[in-house]
N, C-alpha and C positions, 0 to 999 in steps of 0.2 A: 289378805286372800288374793291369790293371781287371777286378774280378770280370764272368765272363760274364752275361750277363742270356739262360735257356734259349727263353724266350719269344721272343726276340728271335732264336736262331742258329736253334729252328725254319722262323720265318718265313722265312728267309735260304734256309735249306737249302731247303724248299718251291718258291721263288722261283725258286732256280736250277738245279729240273725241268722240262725242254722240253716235257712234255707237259701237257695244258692241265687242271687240277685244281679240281671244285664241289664244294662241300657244300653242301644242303638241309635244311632242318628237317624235321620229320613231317609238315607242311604245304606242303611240297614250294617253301616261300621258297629265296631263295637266301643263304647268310648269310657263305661266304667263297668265294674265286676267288683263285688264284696267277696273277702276271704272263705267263705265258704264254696263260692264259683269259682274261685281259683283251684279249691281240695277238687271239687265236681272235676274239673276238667284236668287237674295232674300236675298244673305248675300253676308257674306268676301269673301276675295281671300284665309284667312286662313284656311276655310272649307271645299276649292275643290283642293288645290294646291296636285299634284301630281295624282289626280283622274282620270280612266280611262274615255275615253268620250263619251262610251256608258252608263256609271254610271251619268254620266252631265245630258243627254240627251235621261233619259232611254223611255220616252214619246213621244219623237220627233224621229219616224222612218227615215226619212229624210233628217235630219242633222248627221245618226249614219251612212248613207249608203254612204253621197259625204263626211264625211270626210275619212272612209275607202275607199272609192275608189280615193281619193287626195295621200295618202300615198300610194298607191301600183303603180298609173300610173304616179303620177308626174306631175300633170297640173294642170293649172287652171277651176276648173267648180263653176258655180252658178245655184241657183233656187230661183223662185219670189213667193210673195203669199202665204206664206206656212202658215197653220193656225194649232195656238200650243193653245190646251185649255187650258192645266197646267196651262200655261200664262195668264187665265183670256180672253184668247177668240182673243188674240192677234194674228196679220198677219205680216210675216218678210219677209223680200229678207237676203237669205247668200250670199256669196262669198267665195271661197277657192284658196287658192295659196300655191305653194310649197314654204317651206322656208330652205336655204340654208346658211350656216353658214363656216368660216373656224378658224373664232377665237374662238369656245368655241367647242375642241373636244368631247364633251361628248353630242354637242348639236350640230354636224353636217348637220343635216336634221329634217324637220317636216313638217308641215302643220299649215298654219294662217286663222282662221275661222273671217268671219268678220261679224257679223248680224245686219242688221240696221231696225228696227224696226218700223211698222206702229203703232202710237198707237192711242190709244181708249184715245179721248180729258175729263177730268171730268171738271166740271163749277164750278167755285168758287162763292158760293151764295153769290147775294145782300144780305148784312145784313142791308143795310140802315134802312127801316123800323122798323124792330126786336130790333134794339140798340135805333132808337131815342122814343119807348114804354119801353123799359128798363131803360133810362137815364131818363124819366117823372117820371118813379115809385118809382125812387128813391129822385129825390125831393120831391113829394109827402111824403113819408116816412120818409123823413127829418124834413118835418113840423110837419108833427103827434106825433113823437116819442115823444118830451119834454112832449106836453101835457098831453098826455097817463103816461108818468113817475108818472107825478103829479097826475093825477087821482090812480093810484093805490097809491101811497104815502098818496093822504088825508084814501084812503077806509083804509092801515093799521090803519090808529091810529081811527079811525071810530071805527072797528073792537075792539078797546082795550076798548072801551065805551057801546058798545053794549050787549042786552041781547042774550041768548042763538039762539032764532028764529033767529035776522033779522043778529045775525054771518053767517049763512046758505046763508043769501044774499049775502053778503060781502064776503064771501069766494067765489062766482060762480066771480063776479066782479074781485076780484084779480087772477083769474085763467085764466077768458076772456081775461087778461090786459096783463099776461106774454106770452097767447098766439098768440095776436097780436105783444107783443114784439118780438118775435121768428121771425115770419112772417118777419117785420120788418127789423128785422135785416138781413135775406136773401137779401130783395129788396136793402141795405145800400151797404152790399156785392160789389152789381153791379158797384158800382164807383169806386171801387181799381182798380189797374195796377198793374200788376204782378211787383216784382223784384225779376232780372232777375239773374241768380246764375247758375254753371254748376252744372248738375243732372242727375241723374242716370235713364231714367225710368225705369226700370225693379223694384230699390230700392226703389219710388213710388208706383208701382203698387203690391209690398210686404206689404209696409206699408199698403196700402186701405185694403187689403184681413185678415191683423191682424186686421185691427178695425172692420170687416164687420162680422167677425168670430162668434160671437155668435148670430149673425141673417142667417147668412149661414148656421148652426148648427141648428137652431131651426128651420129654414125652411127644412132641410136636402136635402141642396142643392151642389150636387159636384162640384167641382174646376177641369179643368182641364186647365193646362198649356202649352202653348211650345214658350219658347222665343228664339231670335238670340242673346245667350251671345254675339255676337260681334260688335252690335249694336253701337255707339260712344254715348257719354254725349252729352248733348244739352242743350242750355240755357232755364231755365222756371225758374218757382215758382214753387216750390214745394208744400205747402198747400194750392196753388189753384190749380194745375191738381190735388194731391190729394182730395179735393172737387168734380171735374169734374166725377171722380170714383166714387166717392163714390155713386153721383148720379145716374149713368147709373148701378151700379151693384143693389142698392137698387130698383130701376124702374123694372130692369129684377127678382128679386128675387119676388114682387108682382103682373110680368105678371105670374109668374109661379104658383101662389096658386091655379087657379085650376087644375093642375097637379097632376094627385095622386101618378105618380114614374118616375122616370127617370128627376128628375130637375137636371138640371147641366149649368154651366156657362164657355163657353170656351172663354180663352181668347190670345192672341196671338199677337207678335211682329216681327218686319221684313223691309225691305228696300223695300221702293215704288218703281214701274216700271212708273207710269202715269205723263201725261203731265197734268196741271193745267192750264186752262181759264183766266184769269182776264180781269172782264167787264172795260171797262171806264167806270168814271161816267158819271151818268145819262146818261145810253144807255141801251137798250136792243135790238139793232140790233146786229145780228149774226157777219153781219160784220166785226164790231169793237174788236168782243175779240182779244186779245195778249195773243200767245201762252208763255210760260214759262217754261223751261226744269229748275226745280230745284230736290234736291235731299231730299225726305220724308223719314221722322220715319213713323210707321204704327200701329198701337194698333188698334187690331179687338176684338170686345167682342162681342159674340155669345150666346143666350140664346136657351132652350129647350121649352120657352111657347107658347101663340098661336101666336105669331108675331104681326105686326102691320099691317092693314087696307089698303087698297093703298089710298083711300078717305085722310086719316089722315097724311101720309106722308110729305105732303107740309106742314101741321099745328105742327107737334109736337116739334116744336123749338120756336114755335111763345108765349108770355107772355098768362098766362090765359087760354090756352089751357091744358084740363087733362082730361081723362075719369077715370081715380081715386075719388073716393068715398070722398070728407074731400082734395084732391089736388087742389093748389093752383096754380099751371101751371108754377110756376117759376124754377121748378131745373132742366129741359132740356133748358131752355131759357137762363140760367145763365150760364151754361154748355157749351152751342155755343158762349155766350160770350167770356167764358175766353181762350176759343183755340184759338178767332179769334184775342185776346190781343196779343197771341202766336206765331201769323203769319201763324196759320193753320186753317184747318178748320175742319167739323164735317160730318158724311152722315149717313143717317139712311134708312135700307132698312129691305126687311122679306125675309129670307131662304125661297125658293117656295117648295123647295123639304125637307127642314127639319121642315118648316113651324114658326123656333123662330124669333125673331128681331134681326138683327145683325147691330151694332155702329161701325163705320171705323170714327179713328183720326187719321188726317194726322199733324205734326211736324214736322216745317222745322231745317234743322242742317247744 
């Protein structure tokens, strides 16, 4: 048996306390944080270590006032209920305690912030429905194709017989035939399963915005960024989340054509704070959900156009649903599929105050 290393099963144990755990020096740095205070705050421990913790907490009055007053008097105080918006509207209870040390002299004294969080439950949607009209569509489509092959196969050599006029037929026939091919082949799409490869998303969501670039460009539409380099790799497929983008960037670059300035697409990455639902099946009694603390990737893409509808909301995942002109209602549908492949899910909501549509994928790691 491999001797334990105590340092090491500390840290473990620490890590795998849900509530969100700082220590401060006398000088009120910040000098360690458990993985649950890294979710609380949106990245790593490598982003805030050393940070003063009015700079942590520059939003939250309340936690800047009892941990300065922890370090000056020496006790233990708490406060319940405290509501942090930063946080997406979150309510916490702290805790404070002095901490005293005699084996690391440079770390004598400080103060241990403990904040254990109420959070705001999100519902991992029944997809039953949505998948078993996807997985129809795609047998469907399985039978159509050969035929269809054949039909445009005979109209080529038709075509090499023909006089000038009824080529003009034949030519609409083969253009029909490759464009139900296309169709087609989205709905065939549906039946893959990711394989699964460690990935970068950041290095996905680069790639989407090179191939999207000259519709970005002719739409003159801006990119703005802000990712958490410290994000970790995660398992997926790569040219299917890249599909998944490519979708939701293309959909917002078309809500935005009646926009005459100001198109822009913000997109953004970061460590989830929320606790996830999962229904039993076949249930829709409240009851029954089973909470699940796991830990989320987060990719938010945020448009400038007119948003989406609250009416629409519940359908824009659903097959065959599109208020696009010539749209076939498949690439939000196919989209929710392949994150759900991924063990996450998808939410579509509209900025009330900036009015665009904003996409939250959540990926588990």
């Amino acid at each position: 048996m491999n001797k334990i290393s105590f340092n090491d099963l500390y840290e473990e144990i620490i890590n795998q306390i849900e509530e969100s755990i700082f220590l401060f020096d006398p000088n009120g740095n910040l000098v360690f944080l458990n993985k649950a205070a890294e979710e609380f705050l949106g990245t790593s421990a490598k982003q805030f270590k050393q940070k003063h913790f009015s700079a942590l907490f520059k939003n939250i009055d309340e936690i800047i006032t009892l941990i300065d007053k922890t370090l000056k008097e020496e006790r233990l105080l708490n406060s319940k209920d405290i509501s942090i918006s930063e946080y997406e509207n979150k309510k916490i209870d702290i805790y404070l305690y002095p901490f005293y040390s005699s084996n690391y002299p440079h770390l004598n004294k400080g103060v241990i912030l403990c904040i254990k969080e109420k959070f705001s439950f999100i519902e991992k949607i029944n997809y039953n429905q949505s998948e078993s009209l996807l997985m129809m569509l795609m047998s469907i489509a399985h039978e159509i194709k050969n035929p269809l092959s054949g039909i445009k196969g005979s109209a080529q050599l038709l075509r090499e017989k023909a006089e000038n006029e009824a080529k003009q037929y034949i030519d609409v026939i083969i253009k029909e035939t490759d464009r139900l091919n296309r169709i087609l082949n989205d709905y065939l799409f549906i039946g893959r399963k990711p394989k699964f490869k460690e990935i970068n998303i950041h290095e996905i969501l680069e790639h989407t915005l090179k191939v999207m670039a000259p519709l970005l460009v002719n739409s003159k539409v801006s990119i703005y960024k802000e990712y958490d380099p410290s994000l970790p790799s995660i398992k997926g497929d790569a040219s299917m989340l890249l599909q998944v983008f490519i979708n939701l960037i293309k959909n917002s670059v078309e809500s935005m054509e009646r926009i005459k300035n100001k198109r822009r697409i913000s997109i953004s990455t970061k460590l989830a704070n929320e606790y996830v639902v999962f229904r039993r099946s076949n249930s829709s009694d409240h009851k029954e959900y089973t909470p699940k603390k796991q830990r989320w990737l987060k990719i938010e893409l945020r448009d400038s156009g007119l948003g989406i509808k609250e009416e629409e909301l519940e359908k824009i995942f659903l097959p065959f649903f599109s208020k696009k002109k010539g749209g076939t209602g498949i690439g939000l549908a196919l989209s929710q599929k392949i994150i759900r492949d991924h063990g996450g899910f998808i939410l579509a909501k509209t900025d009330k105050s900036k009015k665009g549509a904003v996409f939250e994928i959540y990926l588990p790691f």
